[in-house]
C-alpha positions in Angstrom: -46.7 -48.2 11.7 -45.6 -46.9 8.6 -47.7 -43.8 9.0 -46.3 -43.1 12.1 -42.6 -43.6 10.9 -43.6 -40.8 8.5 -45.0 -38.7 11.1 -41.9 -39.0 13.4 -39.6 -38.1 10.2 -41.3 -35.1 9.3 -41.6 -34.0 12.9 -38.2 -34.2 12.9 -37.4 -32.5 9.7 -39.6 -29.4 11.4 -37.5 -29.3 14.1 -34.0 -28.9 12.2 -34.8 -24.9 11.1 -35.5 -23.5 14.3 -32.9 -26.1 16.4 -30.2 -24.6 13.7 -31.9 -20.8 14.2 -31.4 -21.2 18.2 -28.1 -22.1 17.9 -27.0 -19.5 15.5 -29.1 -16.9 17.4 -27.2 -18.2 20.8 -23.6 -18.1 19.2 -24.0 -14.3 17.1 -25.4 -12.8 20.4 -22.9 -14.3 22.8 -19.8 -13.0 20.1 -21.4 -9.6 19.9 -22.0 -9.0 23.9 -18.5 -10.5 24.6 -16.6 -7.6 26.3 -13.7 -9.3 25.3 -13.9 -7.8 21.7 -11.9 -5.6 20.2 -14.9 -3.0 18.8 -18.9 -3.0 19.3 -20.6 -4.6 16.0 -23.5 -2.2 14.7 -25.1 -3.9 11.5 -27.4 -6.6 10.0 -26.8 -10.2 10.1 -28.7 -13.1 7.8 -28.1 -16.1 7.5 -30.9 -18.2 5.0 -30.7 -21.7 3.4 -32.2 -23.3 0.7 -34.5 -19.7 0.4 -35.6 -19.7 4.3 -34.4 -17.3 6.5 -32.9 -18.9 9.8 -31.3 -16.4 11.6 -32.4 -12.6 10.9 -30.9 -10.1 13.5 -29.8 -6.0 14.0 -27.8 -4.7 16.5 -26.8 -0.8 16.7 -28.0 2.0 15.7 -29.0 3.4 11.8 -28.6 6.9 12.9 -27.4 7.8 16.5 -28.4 11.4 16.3 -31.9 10.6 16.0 -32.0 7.8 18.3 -33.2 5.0 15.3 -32.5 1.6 15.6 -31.3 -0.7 12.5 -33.4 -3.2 11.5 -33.0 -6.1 9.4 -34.9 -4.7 6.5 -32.9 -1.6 6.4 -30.7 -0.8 3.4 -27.0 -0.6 3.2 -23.5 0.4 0.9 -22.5 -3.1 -0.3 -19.5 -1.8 -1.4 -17.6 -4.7 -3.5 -20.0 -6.9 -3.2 -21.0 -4.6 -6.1 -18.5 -6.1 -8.5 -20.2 -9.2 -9.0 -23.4 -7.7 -10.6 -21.0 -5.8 -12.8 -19.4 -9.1 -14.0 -23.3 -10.6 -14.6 -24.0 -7.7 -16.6 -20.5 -8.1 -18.4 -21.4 -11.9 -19.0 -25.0 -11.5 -20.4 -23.2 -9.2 -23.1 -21.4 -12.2 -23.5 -24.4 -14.2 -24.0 -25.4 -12.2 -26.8 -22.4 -12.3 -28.3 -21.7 -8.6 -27.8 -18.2 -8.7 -25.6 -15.6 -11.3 -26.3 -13.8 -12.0 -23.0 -10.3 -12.3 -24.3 -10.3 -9.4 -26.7 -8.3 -6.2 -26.0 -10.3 -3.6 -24.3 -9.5 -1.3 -27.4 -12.4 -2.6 -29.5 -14.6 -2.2 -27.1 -13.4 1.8 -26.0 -11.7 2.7 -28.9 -11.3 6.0 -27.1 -8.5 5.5 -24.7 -5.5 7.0 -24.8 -3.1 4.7 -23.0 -1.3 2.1 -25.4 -2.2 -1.0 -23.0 -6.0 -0.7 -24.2 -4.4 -3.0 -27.0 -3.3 -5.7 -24.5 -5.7 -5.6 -21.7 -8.3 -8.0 -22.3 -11.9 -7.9 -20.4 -11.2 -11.2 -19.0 -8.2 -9.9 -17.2 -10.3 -6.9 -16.3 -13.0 -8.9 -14.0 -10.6 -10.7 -12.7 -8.3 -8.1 -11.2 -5.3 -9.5 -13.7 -4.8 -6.8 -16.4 -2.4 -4.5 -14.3 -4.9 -1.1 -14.3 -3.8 1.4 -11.4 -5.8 4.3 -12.9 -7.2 4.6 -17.0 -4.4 7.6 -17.1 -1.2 5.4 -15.4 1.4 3.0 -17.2 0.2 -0.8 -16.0 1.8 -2.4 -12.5 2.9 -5.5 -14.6 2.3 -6.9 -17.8 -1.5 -8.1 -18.4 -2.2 -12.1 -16.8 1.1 -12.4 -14.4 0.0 -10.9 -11.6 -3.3 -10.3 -9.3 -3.7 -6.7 -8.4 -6.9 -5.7 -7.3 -8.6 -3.1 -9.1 -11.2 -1.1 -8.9 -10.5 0.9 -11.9 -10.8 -1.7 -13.7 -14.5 -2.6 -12.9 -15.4 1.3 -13.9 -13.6 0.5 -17.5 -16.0 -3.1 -17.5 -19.0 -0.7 -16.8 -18.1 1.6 -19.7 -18.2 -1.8 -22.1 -21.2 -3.0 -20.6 -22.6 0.7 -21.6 -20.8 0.8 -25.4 -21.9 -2.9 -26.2 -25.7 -2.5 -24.7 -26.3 0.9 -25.7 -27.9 1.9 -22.5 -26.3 3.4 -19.8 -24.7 1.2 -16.7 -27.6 2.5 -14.3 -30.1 1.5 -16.7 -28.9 -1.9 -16.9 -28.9 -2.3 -13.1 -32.0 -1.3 -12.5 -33.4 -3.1 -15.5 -32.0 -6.2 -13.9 -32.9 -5.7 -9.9 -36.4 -5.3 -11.8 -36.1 -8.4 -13.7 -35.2 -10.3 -11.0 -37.1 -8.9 -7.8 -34.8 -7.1 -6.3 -36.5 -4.4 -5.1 -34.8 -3.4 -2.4 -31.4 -3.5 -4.3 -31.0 0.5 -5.9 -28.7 2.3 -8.3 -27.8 5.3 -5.7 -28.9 9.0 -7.2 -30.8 12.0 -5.5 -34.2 10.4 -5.3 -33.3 7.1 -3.5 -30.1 7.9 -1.2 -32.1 8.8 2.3 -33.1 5.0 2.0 -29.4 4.6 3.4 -28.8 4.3 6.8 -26.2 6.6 7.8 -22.7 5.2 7.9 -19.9 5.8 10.6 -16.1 5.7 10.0 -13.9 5.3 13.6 -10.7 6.4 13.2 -7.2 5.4 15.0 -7.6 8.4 17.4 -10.7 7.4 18.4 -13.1 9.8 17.1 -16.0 8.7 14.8 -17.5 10.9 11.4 -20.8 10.2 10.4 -21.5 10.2 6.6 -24.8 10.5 5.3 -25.5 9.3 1.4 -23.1 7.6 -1.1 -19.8 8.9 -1.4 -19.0 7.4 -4.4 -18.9 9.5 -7.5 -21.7 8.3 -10.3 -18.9 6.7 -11.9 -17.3 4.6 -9.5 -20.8 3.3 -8.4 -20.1 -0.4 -10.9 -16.8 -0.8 -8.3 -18.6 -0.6 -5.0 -21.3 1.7 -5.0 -24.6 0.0 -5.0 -27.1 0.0 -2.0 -29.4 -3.1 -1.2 -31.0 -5.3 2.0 -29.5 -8.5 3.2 -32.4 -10.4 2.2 -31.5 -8.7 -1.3 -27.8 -9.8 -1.1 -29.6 -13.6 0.1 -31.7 -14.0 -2.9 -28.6 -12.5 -5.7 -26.4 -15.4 -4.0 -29.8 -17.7 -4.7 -30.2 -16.3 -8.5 -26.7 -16.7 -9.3 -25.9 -19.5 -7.9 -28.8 -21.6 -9.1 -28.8 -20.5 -13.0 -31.3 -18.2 -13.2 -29.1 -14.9 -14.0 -26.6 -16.8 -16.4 -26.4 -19.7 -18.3 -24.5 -22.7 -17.2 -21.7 -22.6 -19.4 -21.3 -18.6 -18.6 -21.7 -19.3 -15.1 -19.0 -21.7 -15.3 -16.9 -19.3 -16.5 -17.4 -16.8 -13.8 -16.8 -19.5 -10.9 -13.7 -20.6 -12.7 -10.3 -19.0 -11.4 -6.4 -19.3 -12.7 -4.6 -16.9 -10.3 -5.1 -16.9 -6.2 -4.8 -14.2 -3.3 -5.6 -14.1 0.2 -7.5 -12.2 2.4 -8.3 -11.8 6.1 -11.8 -12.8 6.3 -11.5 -15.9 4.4 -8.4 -16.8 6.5 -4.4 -17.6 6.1 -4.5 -19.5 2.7 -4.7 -18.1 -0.9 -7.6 -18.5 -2.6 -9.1 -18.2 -5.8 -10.5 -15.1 -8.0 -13.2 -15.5 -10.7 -15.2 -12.9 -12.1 -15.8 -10.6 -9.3 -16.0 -13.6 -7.3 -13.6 -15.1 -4.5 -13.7 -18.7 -4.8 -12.7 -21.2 -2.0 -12.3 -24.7 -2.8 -9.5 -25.3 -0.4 -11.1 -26.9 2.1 -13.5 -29.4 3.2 -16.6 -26.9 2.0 -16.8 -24.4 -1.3 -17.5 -21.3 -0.6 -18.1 -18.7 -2.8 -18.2 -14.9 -1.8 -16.8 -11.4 -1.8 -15.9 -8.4 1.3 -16.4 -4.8 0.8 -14.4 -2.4 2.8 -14.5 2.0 2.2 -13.5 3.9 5.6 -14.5 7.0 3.6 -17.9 5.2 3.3 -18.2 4.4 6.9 -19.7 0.6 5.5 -18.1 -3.1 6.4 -19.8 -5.9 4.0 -19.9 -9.8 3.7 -21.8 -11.9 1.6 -20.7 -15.9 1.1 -22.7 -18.8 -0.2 -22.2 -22.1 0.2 -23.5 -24.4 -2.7 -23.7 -27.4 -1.0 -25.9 -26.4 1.6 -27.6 -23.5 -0.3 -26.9 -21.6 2.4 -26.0 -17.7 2.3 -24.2 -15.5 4.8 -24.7 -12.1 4.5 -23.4 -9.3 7.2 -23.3 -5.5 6.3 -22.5 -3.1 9.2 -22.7 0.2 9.2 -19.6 1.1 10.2 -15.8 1.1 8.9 -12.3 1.0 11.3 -9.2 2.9 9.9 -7.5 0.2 12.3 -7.5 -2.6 9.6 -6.1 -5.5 11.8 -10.3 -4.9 13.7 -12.0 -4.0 10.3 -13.4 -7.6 9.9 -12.5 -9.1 13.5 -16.8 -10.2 13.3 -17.4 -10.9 9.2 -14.5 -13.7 10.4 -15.8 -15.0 13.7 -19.7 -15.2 12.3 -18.2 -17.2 9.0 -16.7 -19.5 11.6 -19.7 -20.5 13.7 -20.9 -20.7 9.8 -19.0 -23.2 9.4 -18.5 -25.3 12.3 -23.0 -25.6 12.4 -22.2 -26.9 9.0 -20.1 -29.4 10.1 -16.3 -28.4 9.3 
Protein backbone atom coordinates (compact mmCIF):
# COMPACT_ATOMS: atom_id res chain seq x y z
CA UNK A 1 0.00 0.00 0.00
CA UNK A 2 2.65 2.18 0.90
CA UNK A 3 4.45 1.58 -2.28
CA UNK A 4 1.72 2.43 -4.20
CA UNK A 5 0.91 5.71 -2.14
CA UNK A 6 4.46 6.59 -3.38
CA UNK A 7 3.75 5.73 -6.80
CA UNK A 8 0.57 7.75 -7.08
CA UNK A 9 2.56 10.87 -5.40
CA UNK A 10 5.24 10.89 -7.78
CA UNK A 11 2.90 10.27 -10.73
CA UNK A 12 1.38 13.19 -9.68
CA UNK A 13 4.35 15.29 -9.05
CA UNK A 14 5.20 14.33 -13.00
CA UNK A 15 2.18 15.67 -14.10
CA UNK A 16 2.45 19.27 -12.46
CA UNK A 17 5.34 20.56 -15.28
CA UNK A 18 3.61 19.80 -18.29
CA UNK A 19 -0.23 20.53 -16.72
CA UNK A 20 1.52 24.13 -15.72
CA UNK A 21 3.36 24.20 -19.52
CA UNK A 22 -0.22 23.55 -21.15
CA UNK A 23 -1.78 26.12 -19.49
CA UNK A 24 0.82 28.73 -19.92
CA UNK A 25 1.29 27.57 -23.64
CA UNK A 26 -2.84 27.95 -23.95
CA UNK A 27 -2.91 31.46 -22.25
CA UNK A 28 0.49 33.20 -24.20
CA UNK A 29 -1.01 31.86 -27.61
CA UNK A 30 -4.54 32.90 -27.07
CA UNK A 31 -3.11 36.77 -25.80
CA UNK A 32 -0.85 36.94 -28.82
CA UNK A 33 -3.64 35.71 -31.67
CA UNK A 34 -6.28 37.97 -29.97
CA UNK A 35 -7.23 40.52 -32.70
CA UNK A 36 -8.33 42.59 -30.04
CA UNK A 37 -4.65 43.78 -29.32
CA UNK A 38 -3.33 46.85 -29.79
CA UNK A 39 0.08 45.71 -31.86
CA UNK A 40 1.34 42.06 -33.12
CA UNK A 41 3.97 40.65 -30.52
CA UNK A 42 7.32 39.38 -32.44
CA UNK A 43 9.84 38.00 -29.77
CA UNK A 44 10.86 35.16 -27.36
CA UNK A 45 9.04 34.17 -24.43
CA UNK A 46 10.47 31.73 -21.32
CA UNK A 47 9.18 31.03 -18.59
CA UNK A 48 11.51 28.18 -16.25
CA UNK A 49 11.22 27.26 -12.57
CA UNK A 50 13.38 25.81 -10.19
CA UNK A 51 16.08 25.48 -13.48
CA UNK A 52 13.39 23.61 -15.87
CA UNK A 53 12.08 25.18 -18.74
CA UNK A 54 8.17 25.15 -18.83
CA UNK A 55 7.09 27.15 -21.40
CA UNK A 56 9.66 27.97 -24.34
CA UNK A 57 7.98 29.83 -27.38
CA UNK A 58 8.85 32.41 -30.67
CA UNK A 59 6.55 34.17 -32.51
CA UNK A 60 7.63 36.64 -35.49
CA UNK A 61 10.08 37.03 -37.51
CA UNK A 62 14.21 37.66 -36.76
CA UNK A 63 14.63 39.31 -40.07
CA UNK A 64 11.68 39.91 -42.48
CA UNK A 65 13.74 40.64 -45.47
CA UNK A 66 15.06 37.26 -45.63
CA UNK A 67 12.02 35.45 -44.59
CA UNK A 68 13.84 33.95 -41.03
CA UNK A 69 11.85 32.98 -38.32
CA UNK A 70 12.90 33.75 -34.46
CA UNK A 71 13.55 31.03 -32.46
CA UNK A 72 13.85 30.59 -28.85
CA UNK A 73 17.64 30.19 -28.93
CA UNK A 74 18.08 33.31 -30.80
CA UNK A 75 19.97 36.28 -29.25
CA UNK A 76 18.68 39.59 -28.36
CA UNK A 77 19.54 43.64 -27.08
CA UNK A 78 18.62 43.20 -23.38
CA UNK A 79 18.85 46.73 -23.01
CA UNK A 80 18.54 47.58 -19.03
CA UNK A 81 18.41 44.45 -18.12
CA UNK A 82 22.10 45.25 -18.59
CA UNK A 83 22.33 47.29 -15.46
CA UNK A 84 22.14 44.51 -13.15
CA UNK A 85 25.37 42.78 -14.31
CA UNK A 86 27.04 46.19 -14.03
CA UNK A 87 25.90 46.45 -10.33
CA UNK A 88 27.40 42.51 -9.78
CA UNK A 89 30.49 43.58 -11.21
CA UNK A 90 30.37 46.86 -8.96
CA UNK A 91 29.63 44.61 -5.89
CA UNK A 92 32.37 41.97 -6.34
CA UNK A 93 34.79 45.10 -6.29
CA UNK A 94 33.14 45.48 -3.12
CA UNK A 95 33.95 42.10 -2.09
CA UNK A 96 37.48 42.68 -2.42
CA UNK A 97 37.41 45.60 -0.67
CA UNK A 98 38.25 47.73 -3.72
CA UNK A 99 35.00 50.22 -4.02
CA UNK A 100 33.36 51.56 -0.89
CA UNK A 101 29.64 52.11 -1.63
CA UNK A 102 29.15 55.35 0.21
CA UNK A 103 32.28 57.11 -0.80
CA UNK A 104 32.30 60.04 -3.26
CA UNK A 105 32.83 59.02 -6.74
CA UNK A 106 35.97 61.41 -6.71
CA UNK A 107 38.29 58.80 -5.23
CA UNK A 108 37.43 56.49 -7.51
CA UNK A 109 37.75 59.03 -10.93
CA UNK A 110 39.75 61.57 -9.69
CA UNK A 111 39.51 62.94 -13.17
CA UNK A 112 36.18 64.68 -13.35
CA UNK A 113 35.65 67.97 -13.72
CA UNK A 114 32.29 68.68 -12.30
CA UNK A 115 32.41 69.59 -8.42
CA UNK A 116 29.45 66.92 -7.51
CA UNK A 117 32.18 64.04 -8.00
CA UNK A 118 32.78 65.06 -4.27
CA UNK A 119 29.18 64.36 -3.20
CA UNK A 120 27.95 61.61 -5.47
CA UNK A 121 28.54 58.44 -3.89
CA UNK A 122 28.51 54.97 -5.85
CA UNK A 123 25.73 53.87 -3.79
CA UNK A 124 23.60 56.59 -5.07
CA UNK A 125 24.95 55.83 -8.54
CA UNK A 126 23.35 52.13 -8.77
CA UNK A 127 20.52 53.15 -7.51
CA UNK A 128 19.52 55.90 -9.75
CA UNK A 129 19.70 58.51 -6.49
CA UNK A 130 22.82 60.72 -7.12
CA UNK A 131 21.09 63.34 -9.51
CA UNK A 132 23.47 62.65 -12.82
CA UNK A 133 21.77 64.04 -16.07
CA UNK A 134 25.04 63.90 -18.15
CA UNK A 135 29.06 63.68 -16.56
CA UNK A 136 29.20 67.45 -18.12
CA UNK A 137 25.65 68.98 -16.50
CA UNK A 138 25.02 70.54 -12.90
CA UNK A 139 22.92 67.60 -10.83
CA UNK A 140 18.83 67.51 -11.09
CA UNK A 141 18.73 67.61 -7.19
CA UNK A 142 20.96 67.22 -4.49
CA UNK A 143 22.52 63.48 -4.21
CA UNK A 144 19.83 60.83 -2.04
CA UNK A 145 16.41 63.03 -2.19
CA UNK A 146 15.19 62.12 -5.22
CA UNK A 147 14.96 58.98 -7.73
CA UNK A 148 15.93 59.92 -11.28
CA UNK A 149 16.74 57.37 -13.52
CA UNK A 150 20.05 57.37 -15.02
CA UNK A 151 21.80 55.95 -17.39
CA UNK A 152 24.75 58.08 -17.14
CA UNK A 153 25.26 57.07 -14.15
CA UNK A 154 25.72 53.27 -14.86
CA UNK A 155 28.49 54.40 -17.67
CA UNK A 156 30.35 56.39 -14.62
CA UNK A 157 29.86 52.77 -12.35
CA UNK A 158 31.53 51.01 -15.36
CA UNK A 159 34.48 53.49 -15.44
CA UNK A 160 35.02 52.46 -11.46
CA UNK A 161 34.57 48.93 -12.04
CA UNK A 162 37.54 49.55 -14.83
CA UNK A 163 39.90 52.07 -12.39
CA UNK A 164 39.43 49.64 -9.28
CA UNK A 165 39.97 46.22 -11.37
CA UNK A 166 42.45 47.28 -13.67
CA UNK A 167 40.92 45.62 -16.64
CA UNK A 168 38.70 47.09 -18.88
CA UNK A 169 34.64 46.85 -18.39
CA UNK A 170 34.37 44.36 -21.53
CA UNK A 171 36.95 42.28 -20.07
CA UNK A 172 35.22 41.93 -16.90
CA UNK A 173 31.97 40.83 -18.67
CA UNK A 174 33.19 38.42 -20.61
CA UNK A 175 35.38 37.13 -17.81
CA UNK A 176 32.23 36.64 -15.86
CA UNK A 177 29.59 35.17 -18.72
CA UNK A 178 32.69 32.71 -18.86
CA UNK A 179 32.89 32.09 -15.26
CA UNK A 180 29.52 31.39 -15.02
CA UNK A 181 28.33 29.71 -18.35
CA UNK A 182 26.87 32.07 -20.01
CA UNK A 183 27.71 31.50 -23.24
CA UNK A 184 25.30 32.88 -25.07
CA UNK A 185 25.41 36.19 -23.15
CA UNK A 186 28.15 38.66 -25.38
CA UNK A 187 29.93 41.95 -24.83
CA UNK A 188 28.73 43.47 -28.44
CA UNK A 189 31.86 44.42 -30.88
CA UNK A 190 32.57 43.61 -34.70
CA UNK A 191 33.15 39.93 -34.44
CA UNK A 192 29.90 38.85 -32.51
CA UNK A 193 27.09 41.51 -33.61
CA UNK A 194 25.47 39.38 -36.72
CA UNK A 195 24.50 36.97 -33.75
CA UNK A 196 21.70 39.72 -33.27
CA UNK A 197 18.62 39.32 -34.69
CA UNK A 198 17.67 42.42 -36.41
CA UNK A 199 15.59 44.79 -34.50
CA UNK A 200 12.47 46.96 -35.74
CA UNK A 201 11.32 50.36 -34.37
CA UNK A 202 7.36 51.28 -35.38
CA UNK A 203 6.83 54.69 -35.24
CA UNK A 204 3.48 56.83 -34.54
CA UNK A 205 2.93 57.28 -38.34
CA UNK A 206 2.99 53.92 -38.87
CA UNK A 207 6.08 53.15 -40.68
CA UNK A 208 8.67 50.65 -39.29
CA UNK A 209 12.95 51.07 -39.59
CA UNK A 210 14.87 48.05 -39.34
CA UNK A 211 18.23 48.36 -37.45
CA UNK A 212 20.77 45.81 -37.82
CA UNK A 213 23.69 45.56 -34.93
CA UNK A 214 24.02 47.52 -31.63
CA UNK A 215 23.39 51.04 -31.63
CA UNK A 216 24.90 51.76 -28.56
CA UNK A 217 28.19 53.42 -28.57
CA UNK A 218 31.18 51.06 -26.80
CA UNK A 219 30.64 53.20 -23.92
CA UNK A 220 27.13 53.16 -23.13
CA UNK A 221 27.21 49.28 -23.60
CA UNK A 222 27.33 48.87 -19.17
CA UNK A 223 23.68 50.95 -19.38
CA UNK A 224 21.83 48.83 -21.81
CA UNK A 225 23.97 47.42 -24.35
CA UNK A 226 24.58 43.80 -23.84
CA UNK A 227 23.21 40.90 -26.08
CA UNK A 228 22.22 37.42 -24.58
CA UNK A 229 19.38 34.36 -25.02
CA UNK A 230 16.46 34.00 -22.67
CA UNK A 231 17.66 30.96 -21.38
CA UNK A 232 20.83 33.17 -20.61
CA UNK A 233 18.66 35.87 -18.90
CA UNK A 234 16.81 32.44 -16.95
CA UNK A 235 20.03 31.10 -15.58
CA UNK A 236 21.54 35.09 -14.42
CA UNK A 237 18.09 35.37 -12.49
CA UNK A 238 19.08 31.60 -11.18
CA UNK A 239 22.87 32.68 -10.30
CA UNK A 240 21.99 35.69 -8.66
CA UNK A 241 19.32 34.94 -6.90
CA UNK A 242 20.61 31.76 -5.31
CA UNK A 243 24.23 33.09 -4.14
CA UNK A 244 26.39 31.90 -6.48
CA UNK A 245 27.55 35.46 -8.13
CA UNK A 246 27.67 37.36 -4.68
CA UNK A 247 27.83 36.65 -1.29
CA UNK A 248 24.92 36.79 1.03
CA UNK A 249 25.62 39.85 2.83
CA UNK A 250 26.47 41.70 -0.70
CA UNK A 251 23.45 40.25 -2.13
CA UNK A 252 21.48 41.64 0.60
CA UNK A 253 22.64 44.79 -0.14
CA UNK A 254 21.69 44.79 -3.76
CA UNK A 255 17.99 43.54 -2.95
CA UNK A 256 17.71 46.21 -0.37
CA UNK A 257 15.89 49.50 -1.47
CA UNK A 258 15.18 53.15 0.44
CA UNK A 259 13.56 55.15 -2.31
CA UNK A 260 10.46 53.82 -4.64
CA UNK A 261 9.11 54.64 -8.31
CA UNK A 262 6.66 53.16 -10.47
CA UNK A 263 6.44 51.86 -13.75
CA UNK A 264 3.99 50.46 -16.27
CA UNK A 265 4.83 46.92 -16.48
CA UNK A 266 4.96 46.32 -12.86
CA UNK A 267 1.52 48.15 -12.49
CA UNK A 268 -0.08 51.40 -10.62
CA UNK A 269 1.91 51.21 -7.23
CA UNK A 270 5.49 52.44 -6.51
CA UNK A 271 7.92 50.16 -5.92
CA UNK A 272 11.19 49.72 -4.85
CA UNK A 273 14.88 50.25 -6.46
CA UNK A 274 17.99 48.40 -5.41
CA UNK A 275 21.02 48.05 -7.26
CA UNK A 276 19.98 47.87 -10.75
CA UNK A 277 17.18 45.97 -9.48
CA UNK A 278 13.34 46.84 -9.18
CA UNK A 279 12.13 45.19 -6.18
CA UNK A 280 8.40 44.44 -5.45
CA UNK A 281 7.39 43.42 -2.06
CA UNK A 282 4.05 45.05 -2.29
CA UNK A 283 2.01 42.41 -2.72
CA UNK A 284 1.14 38.99 -1.92
CA UNK A 285 4.38 37.67 -4.05
CA UNK A 286 8.13 39.25 -4.30
CA UNK A 287 9.20 39.85 -7.39
CA UNK A 288 12.33 40.94 -8.42
CA UNK A 289 13.15 42.28 -11.97
CA UNK A 290 14.02 45.00 -14.45
CA UNK A 291 12.37 46.37 -18.27
CA UNK A 292 14.55 47.63 -21.00
CA UNK A 293 13.08 49.91 -23.56
CA UNK A 294 15.42 51.83 -26.77
CA UNK A 295 13.09 52.79 -29.91
CA UNK A 296 16.43 53.71 -31.46
CA UNK A 297 17.26 50.08 -30.82
CA UNK A 298 14.20 48.64 -32.12
CA UNK A 299 14.31 45.99 -28.72
CA UNK A 300 11.36 45.61 -25.87
CA UNK A 301 12.81 43.47 -22.76
CA UNK A 302 11.51 41.76 -19.48
CA UNK A 303 13.13 39.65 -17.15
CA UNK A 304 11.41 38.98 -13.36
CA UNK A 305 12.08 36.34 -10.88
CA UNK A 306 10.12 35.16 -8.34
CA UNK A 307 12.06 33.70 -5.30
CA UNK A 308 9.52 31.88 -3.79
CA UNK A 309 8.76 29.78 -6.66
CA UNK A 310 12.19 29.97 -8.29
CA UNK A 311 10.56 30.82 -11.14
CA UNK A 312 11.91 33.38 -13.98
CA UNK A 313 10.02 35.27 -16.66
CA UNK A 314 11.91 36.35 -19.32
CA UNK A 315 10.33 38.06 -22.69
CA UNK A 316 12.65 40.03 -25.26
CA UNK A 317 10.98 41.14 -28.54
CA UNK A 318 12.43 42.42 -31.22
CA UNK A 319 10.67 45.26 -31.72
CA UNK A 320 10.12 48.86 -29.99
CA UNK A 321 6.76 51.36 -30.30
CA UNK A 322 7.38 55.12 -30.29
CA UNK A 323 3.59 55.01 -29.01
CA UNK A 324 4.65 54.39 -25.28
CA UNK A 325 1.06 53.83 -23.89
CA UNK A 326 1.48 50.02 -26.41
CA UNK A 327 5.32 49.67 -25.75
CA UNK A 328 4.72 46.99 -22.97
CA UNK A 329 0.86 46.33 -23.49
CA UNK A 330 2.25 42.12 -23.60
CA UNK A 331 5.52 42.20 -20.96
CA UNK A 332 2.26 43.24 -18.62
CA UNK A 333 -0.44 40.81 -19.75
CA UNK A 334 2.22 37.70 -19.81
CA UNK A 335 3.44 38.84 -16.02
CA UNK A 336 -0.23 38.60 -15.22
CA UNK A 337 -1.08 35.07 -16.34
CA UNK A 338 2.49 34.80 -14.37
CA UNK A 339 0.94 35.54 -11.62
CA UNK A 340 -2.52 34.34 -11.47
CA UNK A 341 -0.81 30.35 -12.39
CA UNK A 342 1.05 31.16 -9.26
CA UNK A 343 -1.77 31.75 -7.34
CA UNK A 344 -2.32 35.61 -6.77
Amino acid sequence: MRLLSLLCLLLAASCVVPAQEAGYAHAIDSLVAASSNPRPFSGVILIRQKGKTVLSRAYGMADSSTGTVLKPEDQFAILSNTKQMTAVLVLQEVEKGHIDLHTPIRKYLPGLEQGWADTVTVDQLLNHTGGVVMPDRPLAFRPGTQFQYSNAGYALLAQITERTSGRSYATQIRTLFKKYGLKHSLFPDSSNQQNLVRGYRHRTDGSVTPVKGIVFSREQVPFGGMIATAGDLALWNELLHNGKLLRPETYTQMVHYHIKNRHPVFGEREIGYGYGLRINDEGAVKEYGHTGYAAEQGFTAVNLYYPASGTSVVILENQAYDNFDIAYYYEAAIRHIVLASLGY
